[in-house]
C-alpha positions in Angstrom: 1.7 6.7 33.7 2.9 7.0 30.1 2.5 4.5 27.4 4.7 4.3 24.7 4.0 2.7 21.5 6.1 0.0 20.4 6.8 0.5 16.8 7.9 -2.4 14.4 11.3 -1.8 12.2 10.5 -2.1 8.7 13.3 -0.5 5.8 12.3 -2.2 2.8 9.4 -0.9 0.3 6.6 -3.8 -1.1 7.1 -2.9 -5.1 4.0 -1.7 -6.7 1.9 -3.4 -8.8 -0.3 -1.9 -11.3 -3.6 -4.0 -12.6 -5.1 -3.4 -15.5 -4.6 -0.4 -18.0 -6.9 2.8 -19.3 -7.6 3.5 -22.5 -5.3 6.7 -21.8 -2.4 4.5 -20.6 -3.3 1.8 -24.0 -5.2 -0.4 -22.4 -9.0 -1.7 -22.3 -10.3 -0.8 -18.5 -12.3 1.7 -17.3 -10.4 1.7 -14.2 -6.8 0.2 -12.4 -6.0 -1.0 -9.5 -2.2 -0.1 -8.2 -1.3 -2.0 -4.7 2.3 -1.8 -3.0 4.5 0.2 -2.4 4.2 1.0 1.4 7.1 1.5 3.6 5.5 0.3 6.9 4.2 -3.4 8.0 0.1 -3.6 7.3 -2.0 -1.2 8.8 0.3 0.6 10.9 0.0 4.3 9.1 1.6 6.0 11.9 5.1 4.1 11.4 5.6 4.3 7.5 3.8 5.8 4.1 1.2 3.7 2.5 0.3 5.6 -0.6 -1.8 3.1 -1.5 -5.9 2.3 -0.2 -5.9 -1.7 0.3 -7.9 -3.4 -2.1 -7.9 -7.0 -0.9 -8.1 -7.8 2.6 -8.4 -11.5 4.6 -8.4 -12.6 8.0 
């Protein structure tokens, strides 16, 4: 018996968001954090791009 996989339709993108700034970039951080921009529903990498690791995460 096969077992499909039902996968979720998603065809917007989240916008990205960047936080904070480098001194390279004219800011005052060490480091940024950039979240958005994936194309798929959360945590379902094999149905969209999520160039992105998550940074926050709550359940």
């Amino acid at each position: 018996m096969v077992v499909e996989l039902v996968k979720e339709k998603w065809s917007n993108v989240i916008n990205t968001v960047t936080i904070g700034a480098t001194k390279e970039e004219g800011g005052t951080r060490s480091s940024k954090v950039v979240v958005g921009g994936e194309s798929t529903l959360p945590y379902l990498f094999v149905e969209g791009d999520m160039p992105n690791r998550p940074a926050i995460a709550m359940e």
